[in-house]
Backbone as a chain_set.jsonl record, in Angstrom:
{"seq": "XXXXXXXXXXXXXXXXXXXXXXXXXXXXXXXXXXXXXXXXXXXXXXXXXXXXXXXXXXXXXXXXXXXXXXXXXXXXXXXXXXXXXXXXXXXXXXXXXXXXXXXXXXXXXXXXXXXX", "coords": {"N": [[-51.134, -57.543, 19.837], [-54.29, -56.85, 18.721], [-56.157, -54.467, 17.361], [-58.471, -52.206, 18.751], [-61.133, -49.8, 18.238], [-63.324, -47.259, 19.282], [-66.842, -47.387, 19.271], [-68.038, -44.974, 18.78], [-66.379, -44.06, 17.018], [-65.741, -45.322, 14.768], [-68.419, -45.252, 13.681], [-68.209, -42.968, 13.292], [-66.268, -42.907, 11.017], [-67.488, -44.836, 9.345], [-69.861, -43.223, 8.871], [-68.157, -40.86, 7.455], [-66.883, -41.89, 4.883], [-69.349, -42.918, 4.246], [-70.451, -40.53, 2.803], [-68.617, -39.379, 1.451], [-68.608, -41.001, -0.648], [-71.146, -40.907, -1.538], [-71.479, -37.875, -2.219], [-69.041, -37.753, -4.086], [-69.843, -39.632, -6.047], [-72.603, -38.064, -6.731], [-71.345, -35.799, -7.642], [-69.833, -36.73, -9.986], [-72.069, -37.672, -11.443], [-73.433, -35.864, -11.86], [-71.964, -34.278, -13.031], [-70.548, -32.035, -12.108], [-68.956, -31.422, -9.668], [-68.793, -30.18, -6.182], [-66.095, -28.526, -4.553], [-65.232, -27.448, -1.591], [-63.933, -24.302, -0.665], [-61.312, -23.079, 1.618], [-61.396, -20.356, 2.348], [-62.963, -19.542, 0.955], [-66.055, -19.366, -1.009], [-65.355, -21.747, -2.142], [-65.348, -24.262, -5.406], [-66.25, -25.449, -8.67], [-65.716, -28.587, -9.799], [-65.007, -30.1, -13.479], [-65.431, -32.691, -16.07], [-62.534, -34.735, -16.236], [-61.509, -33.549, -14.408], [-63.031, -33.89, -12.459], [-63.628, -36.439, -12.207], [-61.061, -37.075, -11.587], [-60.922, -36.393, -8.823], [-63.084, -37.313, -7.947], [-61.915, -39.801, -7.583], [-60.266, -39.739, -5.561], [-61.755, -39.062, -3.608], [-62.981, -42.106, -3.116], [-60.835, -43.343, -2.554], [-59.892, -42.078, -0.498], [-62.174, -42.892, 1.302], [-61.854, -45.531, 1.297], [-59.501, -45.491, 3.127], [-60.767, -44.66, 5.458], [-62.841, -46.509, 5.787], [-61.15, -48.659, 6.408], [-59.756, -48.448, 9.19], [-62.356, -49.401, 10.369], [-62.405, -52.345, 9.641], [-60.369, -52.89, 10.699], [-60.474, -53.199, 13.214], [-62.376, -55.431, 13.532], [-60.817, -57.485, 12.621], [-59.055, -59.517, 14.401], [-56.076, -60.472, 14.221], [-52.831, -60.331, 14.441], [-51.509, -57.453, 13.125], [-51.111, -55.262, 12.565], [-49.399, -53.324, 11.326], [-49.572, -53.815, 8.644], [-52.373, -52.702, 8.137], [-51.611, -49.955, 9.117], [-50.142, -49.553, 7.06], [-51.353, -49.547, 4.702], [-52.854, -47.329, 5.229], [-51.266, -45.55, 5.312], [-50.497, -45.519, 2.779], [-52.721, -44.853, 0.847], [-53.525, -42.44, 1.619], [-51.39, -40.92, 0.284], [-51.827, -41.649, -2.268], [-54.457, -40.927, -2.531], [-53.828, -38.274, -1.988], [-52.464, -36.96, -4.414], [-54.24, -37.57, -6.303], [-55.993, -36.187, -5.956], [-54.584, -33.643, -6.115], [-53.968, -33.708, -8.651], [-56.295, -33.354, -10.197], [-56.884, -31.185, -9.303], [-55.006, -29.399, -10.616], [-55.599, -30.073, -13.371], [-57.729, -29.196, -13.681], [-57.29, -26.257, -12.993], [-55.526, -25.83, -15.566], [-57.37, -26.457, -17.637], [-59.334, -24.518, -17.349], [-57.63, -22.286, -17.564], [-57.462, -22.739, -20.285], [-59.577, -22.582, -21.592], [-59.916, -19.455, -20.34], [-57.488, -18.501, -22.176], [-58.497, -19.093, -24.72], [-61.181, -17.427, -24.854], [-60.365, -15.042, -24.794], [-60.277, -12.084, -26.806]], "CA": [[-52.486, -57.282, 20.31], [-55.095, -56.14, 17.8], [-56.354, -52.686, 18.167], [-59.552, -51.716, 19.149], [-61.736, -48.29, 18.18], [-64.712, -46.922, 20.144], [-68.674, -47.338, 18.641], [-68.539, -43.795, 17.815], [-64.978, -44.058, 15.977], [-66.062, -46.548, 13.969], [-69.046, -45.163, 12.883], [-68.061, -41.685, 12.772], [-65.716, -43.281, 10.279], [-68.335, -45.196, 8.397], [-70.641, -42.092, 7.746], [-67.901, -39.86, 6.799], [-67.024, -42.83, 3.851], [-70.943, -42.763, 3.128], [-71.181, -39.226, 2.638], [-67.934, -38.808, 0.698], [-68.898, -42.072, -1.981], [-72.229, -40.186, -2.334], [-70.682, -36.538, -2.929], [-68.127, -37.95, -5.426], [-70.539, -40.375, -7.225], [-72.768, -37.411, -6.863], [-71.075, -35.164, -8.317], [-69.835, -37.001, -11.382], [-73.031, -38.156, -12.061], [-73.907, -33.875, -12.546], [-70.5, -33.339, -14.269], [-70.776, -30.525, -11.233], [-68.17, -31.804, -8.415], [-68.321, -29.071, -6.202], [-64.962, -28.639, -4.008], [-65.398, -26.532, -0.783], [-62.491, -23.822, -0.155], [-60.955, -22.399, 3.211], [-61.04, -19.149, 2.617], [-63.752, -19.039, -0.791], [-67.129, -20.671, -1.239], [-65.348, -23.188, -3.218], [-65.171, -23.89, -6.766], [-67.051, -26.969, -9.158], [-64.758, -29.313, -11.22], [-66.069, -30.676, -14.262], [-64.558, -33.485, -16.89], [-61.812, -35.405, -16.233], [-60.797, -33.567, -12.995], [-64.099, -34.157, -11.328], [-63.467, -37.835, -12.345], [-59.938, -38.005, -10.36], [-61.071, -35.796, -7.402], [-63.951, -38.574, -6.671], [-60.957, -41.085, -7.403], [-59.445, -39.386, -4.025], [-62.404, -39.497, -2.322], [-62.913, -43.701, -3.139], [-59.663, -43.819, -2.27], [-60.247, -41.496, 1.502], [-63.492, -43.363, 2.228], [-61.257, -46.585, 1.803], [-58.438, -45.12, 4.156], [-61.556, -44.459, 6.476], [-63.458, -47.831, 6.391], [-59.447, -49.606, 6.854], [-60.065, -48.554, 10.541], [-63.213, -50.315, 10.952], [-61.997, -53.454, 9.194], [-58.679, -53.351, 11.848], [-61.083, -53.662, 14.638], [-62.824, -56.813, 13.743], [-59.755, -58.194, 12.169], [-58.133, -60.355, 15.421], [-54.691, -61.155, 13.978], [-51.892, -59.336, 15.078], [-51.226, -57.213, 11.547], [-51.48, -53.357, 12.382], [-48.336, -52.86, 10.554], [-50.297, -53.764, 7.512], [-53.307, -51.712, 7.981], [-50.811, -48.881, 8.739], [-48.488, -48.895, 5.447], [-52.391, -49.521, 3.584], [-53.383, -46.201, 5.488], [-50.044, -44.182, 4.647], [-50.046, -45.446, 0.999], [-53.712, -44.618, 0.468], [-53.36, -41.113, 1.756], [-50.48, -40.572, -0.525], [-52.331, -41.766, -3.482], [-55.399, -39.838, -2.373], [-53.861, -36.723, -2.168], [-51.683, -37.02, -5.552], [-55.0, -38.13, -7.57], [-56.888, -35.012, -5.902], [-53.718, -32.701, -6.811], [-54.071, -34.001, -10.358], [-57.471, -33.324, -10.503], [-57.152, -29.683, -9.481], [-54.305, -29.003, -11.79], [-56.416, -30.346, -14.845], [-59.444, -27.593, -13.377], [-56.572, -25.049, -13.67], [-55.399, -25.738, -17.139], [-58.207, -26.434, -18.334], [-59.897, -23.188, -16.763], [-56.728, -21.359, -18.121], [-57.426, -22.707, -21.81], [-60.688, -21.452, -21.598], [-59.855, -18.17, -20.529], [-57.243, -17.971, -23.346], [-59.435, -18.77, -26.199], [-62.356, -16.241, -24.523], [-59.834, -13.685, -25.054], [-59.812, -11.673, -28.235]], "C": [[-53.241, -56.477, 19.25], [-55.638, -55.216, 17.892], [-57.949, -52.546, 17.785], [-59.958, -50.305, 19.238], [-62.575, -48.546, 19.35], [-65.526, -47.333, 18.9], [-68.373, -46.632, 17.551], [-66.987, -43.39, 16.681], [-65.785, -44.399, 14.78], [-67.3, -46.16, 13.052], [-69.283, -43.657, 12.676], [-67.18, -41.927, 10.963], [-66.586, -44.035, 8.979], [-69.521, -44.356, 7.6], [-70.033, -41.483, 7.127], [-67.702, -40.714, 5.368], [-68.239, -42.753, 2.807], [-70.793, -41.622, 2.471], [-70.099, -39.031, 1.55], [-68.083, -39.747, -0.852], [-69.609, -41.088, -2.317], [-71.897, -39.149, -2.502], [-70.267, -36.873, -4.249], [-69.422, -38.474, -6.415], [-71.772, -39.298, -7.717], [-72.893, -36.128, -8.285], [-70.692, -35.081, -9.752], [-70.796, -37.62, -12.075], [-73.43, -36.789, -12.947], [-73.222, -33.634, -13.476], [-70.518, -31.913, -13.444], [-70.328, -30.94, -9.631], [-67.856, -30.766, -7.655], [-67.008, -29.492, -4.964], [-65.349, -27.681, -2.859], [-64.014, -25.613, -0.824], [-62.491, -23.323, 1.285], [-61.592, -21.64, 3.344], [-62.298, -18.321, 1.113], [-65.027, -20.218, -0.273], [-66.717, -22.068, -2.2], [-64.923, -23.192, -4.585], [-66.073, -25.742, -7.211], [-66.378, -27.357, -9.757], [-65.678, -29.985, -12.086], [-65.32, -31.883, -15.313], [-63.993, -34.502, -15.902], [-61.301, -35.132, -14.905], [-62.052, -33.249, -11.721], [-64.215, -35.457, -11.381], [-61.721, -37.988, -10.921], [-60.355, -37.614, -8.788], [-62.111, -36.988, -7.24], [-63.142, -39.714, -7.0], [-60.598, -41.359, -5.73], [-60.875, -39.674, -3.337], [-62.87, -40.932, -1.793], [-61.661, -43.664, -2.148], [-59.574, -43.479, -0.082], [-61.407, -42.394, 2.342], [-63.008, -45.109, 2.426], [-60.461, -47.079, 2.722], [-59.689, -45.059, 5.544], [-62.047, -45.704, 6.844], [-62.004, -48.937, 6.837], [-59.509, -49.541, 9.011], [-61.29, -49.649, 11.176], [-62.906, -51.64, 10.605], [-61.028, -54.363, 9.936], [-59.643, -53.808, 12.915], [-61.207, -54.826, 14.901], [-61.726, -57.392, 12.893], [-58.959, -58.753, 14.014], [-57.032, -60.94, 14.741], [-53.899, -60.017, 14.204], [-51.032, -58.682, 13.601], [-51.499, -55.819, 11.732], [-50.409, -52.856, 11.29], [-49.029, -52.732, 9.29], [-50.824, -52.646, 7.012], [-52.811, -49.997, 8.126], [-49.96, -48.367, 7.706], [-50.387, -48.903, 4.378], [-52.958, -47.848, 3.965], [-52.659, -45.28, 4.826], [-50.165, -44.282, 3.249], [-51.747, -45.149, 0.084], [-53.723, -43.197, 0.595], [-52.534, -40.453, 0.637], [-51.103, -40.737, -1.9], [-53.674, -41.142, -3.876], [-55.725, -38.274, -2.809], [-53.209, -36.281, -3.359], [-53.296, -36.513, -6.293], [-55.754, -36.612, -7.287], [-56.138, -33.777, -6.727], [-54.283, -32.766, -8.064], [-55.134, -33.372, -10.779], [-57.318, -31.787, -10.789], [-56.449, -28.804, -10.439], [-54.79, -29.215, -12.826], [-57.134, -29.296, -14.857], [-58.404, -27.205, -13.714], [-56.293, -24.788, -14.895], [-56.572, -25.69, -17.714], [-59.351, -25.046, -18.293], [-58.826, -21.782, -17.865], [-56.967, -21.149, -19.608], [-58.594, -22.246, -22.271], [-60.498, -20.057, -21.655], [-59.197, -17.604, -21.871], [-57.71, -18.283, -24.592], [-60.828, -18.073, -25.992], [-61.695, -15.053, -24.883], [-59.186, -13.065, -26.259], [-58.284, -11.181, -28.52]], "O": [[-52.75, -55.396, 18.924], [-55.637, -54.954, 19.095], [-58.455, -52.766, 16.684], [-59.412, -49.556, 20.049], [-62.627, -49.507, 20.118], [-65.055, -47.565, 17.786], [-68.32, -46.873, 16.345], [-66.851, -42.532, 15.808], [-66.361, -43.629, 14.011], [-67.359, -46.57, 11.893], [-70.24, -43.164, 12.08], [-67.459, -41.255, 9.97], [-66.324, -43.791, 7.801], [-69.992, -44.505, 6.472], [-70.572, -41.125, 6.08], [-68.429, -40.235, 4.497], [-68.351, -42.635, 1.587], [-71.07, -41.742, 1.277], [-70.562, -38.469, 0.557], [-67.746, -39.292, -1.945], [-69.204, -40.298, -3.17], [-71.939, -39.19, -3.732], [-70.807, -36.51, -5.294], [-69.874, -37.812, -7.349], [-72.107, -39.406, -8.897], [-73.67, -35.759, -9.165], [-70.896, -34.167, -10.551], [-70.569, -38.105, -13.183], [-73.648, -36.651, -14.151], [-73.495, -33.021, -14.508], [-70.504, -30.831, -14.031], [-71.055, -30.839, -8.643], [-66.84, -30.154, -7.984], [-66.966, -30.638, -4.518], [-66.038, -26.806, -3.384], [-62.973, -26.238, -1.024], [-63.497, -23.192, 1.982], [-62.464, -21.693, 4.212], [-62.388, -17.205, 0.6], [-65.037, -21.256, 0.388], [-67.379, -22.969, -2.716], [-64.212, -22.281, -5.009], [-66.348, -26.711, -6.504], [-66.07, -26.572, -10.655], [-66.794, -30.389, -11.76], [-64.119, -31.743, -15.077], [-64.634, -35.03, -14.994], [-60.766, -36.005, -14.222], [-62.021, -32.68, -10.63], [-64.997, -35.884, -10.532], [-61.499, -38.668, -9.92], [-60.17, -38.326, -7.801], [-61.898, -37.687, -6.25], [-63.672, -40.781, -6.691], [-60.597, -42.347, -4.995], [-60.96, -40.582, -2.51], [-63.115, -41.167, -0.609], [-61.757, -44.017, -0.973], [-59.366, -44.129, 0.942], [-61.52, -42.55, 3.558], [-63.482, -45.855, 3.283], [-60.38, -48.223, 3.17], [-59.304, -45.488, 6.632], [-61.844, -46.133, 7.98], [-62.123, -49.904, 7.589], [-59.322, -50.457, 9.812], [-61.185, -50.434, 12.118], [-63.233, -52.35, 11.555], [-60.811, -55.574, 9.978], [-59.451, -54.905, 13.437], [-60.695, -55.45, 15.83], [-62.381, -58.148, 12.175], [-58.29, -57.891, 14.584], [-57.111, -62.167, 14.698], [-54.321, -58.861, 14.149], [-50.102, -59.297, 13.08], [-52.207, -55.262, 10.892], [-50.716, -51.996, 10.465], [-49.121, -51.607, 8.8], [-50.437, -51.87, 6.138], [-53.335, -49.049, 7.541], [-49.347, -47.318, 7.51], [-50.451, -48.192, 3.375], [-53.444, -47.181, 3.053], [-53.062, -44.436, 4.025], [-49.98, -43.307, 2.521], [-51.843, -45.246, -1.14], [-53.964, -42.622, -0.466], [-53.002, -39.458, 0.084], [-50.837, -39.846, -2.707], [-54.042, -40.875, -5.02], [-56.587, -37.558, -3.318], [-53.313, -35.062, -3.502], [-53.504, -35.379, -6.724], [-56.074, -35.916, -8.251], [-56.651, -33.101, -7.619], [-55.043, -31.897, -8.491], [-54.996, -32.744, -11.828], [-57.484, -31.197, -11.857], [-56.923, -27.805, -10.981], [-54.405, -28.359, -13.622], [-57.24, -28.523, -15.809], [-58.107, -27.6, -14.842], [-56.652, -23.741, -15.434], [-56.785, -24.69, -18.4], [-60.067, -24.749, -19.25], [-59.191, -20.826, -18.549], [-56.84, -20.083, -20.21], [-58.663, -21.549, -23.284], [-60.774, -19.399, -22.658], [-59.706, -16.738, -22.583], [-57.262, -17.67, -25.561], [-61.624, -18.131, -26.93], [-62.342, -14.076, -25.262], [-58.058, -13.29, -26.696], [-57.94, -10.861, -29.658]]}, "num_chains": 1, "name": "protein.A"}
């Protein structure tokens, strides 16, 4: 049996997608990706690891529209759309890691050639 969202699933799911393309593409358009934190206003990536962090978010807003796609898909194939969800997440959250570890080094190599 093919699985069925709600309306507001579906297109809670399709704005958050919008909003996170336009952030990323956004942001590497600036070269000024900013990142929110928990517990901090955040921080901005710039280079190469404001390029993978809006990799992750392509990659999240693809894991997001995969729901709306299952809906109107009628063939009996969730298994699918479930190993495309798990293996998008996983590659999501890697490419974001990556990203932030580049900001660090690269933050770090800064500091040590600022310092006499």
């Amino acid at each position: 049996m093919p699985n069925s969202f709600s309306p507001a699933h579906r297109a809670f799911n399709i704005s958050q997608a919008v909003v996170l393309l336009a952030w990323g593409a956004y942001g590497v358009y600036r070269d000024s990706l900013w990142v929110p934190g928990r517990r901090t206003s955040g921080g901005l990536l710039h280079g190469p690891s404001a390029w993978f962090v809006c990799a992750a978010m392509v990659v999240t807003a693809a894991n997001l529209l995969t729901v709306v796609v299952d809906h109107y898909d009628t063939r009996n194939n969730e298994h699918q759309y479930r190993r495309f969800r798990n293996a998008s997440q996983i590659v999501a959250w890697s490419l974001f890691l990556v990203g932030l570890v580049l900001s660090i080094v690269h933050n770090a190599d800064q500091t040590l050639r600022a310092t006499p």
